[in-house]
N, C-alpha and C positions, 0 to 999 in steps of 0.2 A: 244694924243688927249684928251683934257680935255669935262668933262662933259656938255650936255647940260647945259646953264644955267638958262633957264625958268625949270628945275626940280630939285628939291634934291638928295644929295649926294646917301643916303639912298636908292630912288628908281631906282638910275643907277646900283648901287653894289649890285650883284647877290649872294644870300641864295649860302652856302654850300648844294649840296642835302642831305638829312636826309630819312633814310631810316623809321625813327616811326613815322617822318611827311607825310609820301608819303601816299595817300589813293587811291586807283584804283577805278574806278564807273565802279562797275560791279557788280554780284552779292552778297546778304548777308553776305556768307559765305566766301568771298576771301578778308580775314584780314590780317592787317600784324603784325607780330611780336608781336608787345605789344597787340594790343588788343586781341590776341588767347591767351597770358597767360593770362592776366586779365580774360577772360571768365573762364578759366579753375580756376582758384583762386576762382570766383564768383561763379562757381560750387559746387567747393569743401567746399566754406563756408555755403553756402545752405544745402549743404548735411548733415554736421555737426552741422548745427541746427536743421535739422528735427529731425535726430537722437538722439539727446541730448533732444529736446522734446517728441521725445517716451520715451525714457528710463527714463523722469522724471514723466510721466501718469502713463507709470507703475509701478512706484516705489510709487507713492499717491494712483492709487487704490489696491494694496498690502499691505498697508499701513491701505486704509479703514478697506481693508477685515480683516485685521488683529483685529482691534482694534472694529470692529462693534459690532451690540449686535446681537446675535444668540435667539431666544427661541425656544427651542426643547420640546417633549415628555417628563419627566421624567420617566423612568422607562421602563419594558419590558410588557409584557402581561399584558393585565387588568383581574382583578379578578371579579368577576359578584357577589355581593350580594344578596342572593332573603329573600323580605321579608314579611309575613302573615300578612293579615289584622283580623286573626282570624274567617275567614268567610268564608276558604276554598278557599279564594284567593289570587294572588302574586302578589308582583310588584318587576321590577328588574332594579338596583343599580350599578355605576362601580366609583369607584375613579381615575380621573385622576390627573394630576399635572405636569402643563408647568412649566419652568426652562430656564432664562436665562443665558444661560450660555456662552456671550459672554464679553467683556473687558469694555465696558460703559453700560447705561442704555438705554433702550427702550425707545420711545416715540408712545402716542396713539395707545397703545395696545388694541386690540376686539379681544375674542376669543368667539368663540362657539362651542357647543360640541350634541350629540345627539345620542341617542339611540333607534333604531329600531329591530324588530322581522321579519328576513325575511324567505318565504317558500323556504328549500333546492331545488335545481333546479329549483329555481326561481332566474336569478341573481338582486343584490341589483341597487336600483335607482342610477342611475347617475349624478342626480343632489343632491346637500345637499340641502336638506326642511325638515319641520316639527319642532313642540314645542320640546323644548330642554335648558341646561341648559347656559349659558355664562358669563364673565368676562369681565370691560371696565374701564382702569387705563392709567393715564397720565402720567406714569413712571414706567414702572421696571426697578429695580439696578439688576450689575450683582448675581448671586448665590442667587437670590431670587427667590421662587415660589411661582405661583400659583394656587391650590386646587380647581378643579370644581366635585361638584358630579352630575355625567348625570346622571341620569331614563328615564325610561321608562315614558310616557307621552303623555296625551290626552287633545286637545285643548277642552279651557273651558271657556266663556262669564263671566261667574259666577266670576272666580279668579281673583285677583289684578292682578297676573303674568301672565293671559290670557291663563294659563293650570294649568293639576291637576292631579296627578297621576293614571297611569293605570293600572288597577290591570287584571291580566289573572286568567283564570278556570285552578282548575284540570289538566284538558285534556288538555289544551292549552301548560300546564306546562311540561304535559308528552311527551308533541312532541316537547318539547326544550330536555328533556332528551334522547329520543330516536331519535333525529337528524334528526326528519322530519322535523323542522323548527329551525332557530338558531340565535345571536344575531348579530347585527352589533353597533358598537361604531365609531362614527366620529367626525370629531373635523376642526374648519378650523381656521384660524386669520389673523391679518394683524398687522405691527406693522412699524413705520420708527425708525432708526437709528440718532445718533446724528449730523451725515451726511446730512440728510433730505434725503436719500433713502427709499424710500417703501419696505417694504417686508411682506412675506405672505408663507401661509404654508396650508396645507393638511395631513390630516390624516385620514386613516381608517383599523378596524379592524374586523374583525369574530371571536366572541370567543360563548363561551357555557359554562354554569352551572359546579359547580363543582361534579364530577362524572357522567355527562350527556356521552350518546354511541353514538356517532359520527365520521363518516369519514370524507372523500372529501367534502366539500362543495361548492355553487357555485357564488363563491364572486370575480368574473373579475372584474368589475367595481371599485368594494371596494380596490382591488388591485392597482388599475390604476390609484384611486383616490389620493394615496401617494402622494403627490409632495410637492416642494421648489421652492421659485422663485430663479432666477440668477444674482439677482442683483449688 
């Protein structure tokens, strides 16, 4: 029996069935053959670029942290200098000196630093205020420092620098000695990396006179006040 002849040859002669041509209308999930490896391939290359992109984040901020800039403390205890105005009075003195000591240089570094007299069993404020001394540089390199001398310090109208040194009594002096009252040394900054990262820092200490008699004192706050950011 030969073909109709109002149709083509082509749409008399019937497709071999193919089973990766067959598609059932039913639902989502009832694939056939090829398209459930494809998915699974599409999965698996997915998967292996997320991972290949973790593991390259964190090989760049490993990377940062390695090479950022650090500025720490210099040094351990501060030493308290006291000095006579000759009139039976004191003022009191600590040399600090920040150091970075991380692989590039700093950018817009502020540091500031400050020296207060607090009463033992009195803990120290918690917030940083008060006249005090500071540093403001548009680069530290690394293994360079820098030198800030805090005092003691009383705001003042009168001075260019808006304070002026404050000198204690006597007695004031004696109850730094005998640890009725005692010093606190603080310091804060902020500085970014050549990364454009911000960072920032805290520092605070309790120290006393040298040969001053003192125990416990009560510097939670001060304690607390330590911190690093995480950046």
């Amino acid at each position: 029996m030969s073909p109709e002849p109002d149709k083509p040859l082509k749409e008399v002669v019937k497709k071999k069935p193919n089973i990766l041509d067959k598609r059932d209308s039913g639902p989502w999930w009832k694939m056939n053959l090829f398209e459930i490896l494809l998915l699974i391939l599409t999965t698996l290359g997915i998967c292996v670029a997320g991972l290949s992109c973790s593991i390259y984040f964190k090989q760049m901020k490993q990377m940062r942290t390695d090479q950022r800039a650090w500025i720490v403390l210099d040094g351990g205890n501060r030493q308290l200098q006291i000095t006579d105005n000759g009139n039976g009075e004191k003022t009191i003195s600590a040399q600090m000196q920040f150091l970075n000591t991380g692989k590039t240089p700093a950018k817009d570094v502020v540091i500031g630093t400050l020296l207060v007299i607090v009463p033992n069993g009195k803990d120290t404020p918690a917030e940083y205020a008060g006249p005090g001394a500071g540093s403001a540089s548009s680069l530290l390199y690394p293994n360079v420092a820098v030198p800030i001398t805090v005092q003691l310090l009383r705001t003042d109208p009168n001075s260019v620098v808006g304070a002026s040194p404050l000198y204690i009594s006597n007695r004031e002096y004696q109850d730094l000695m005998t640890g009725i009252t005692y010093v606190v040394v603080k310091a804060e900054g902020t500085y970014a990396d050549i990364f454009g990262t911000k960072h920032w820092f805290h520092f605070c200490q309790a120290v006393s006179p040298p040969g001053a008699t003192i125990g416990q004192v009560t510097s939670r706050n001060c304690v607390a006040f330590n911190a690093v950011d995480d950046n």
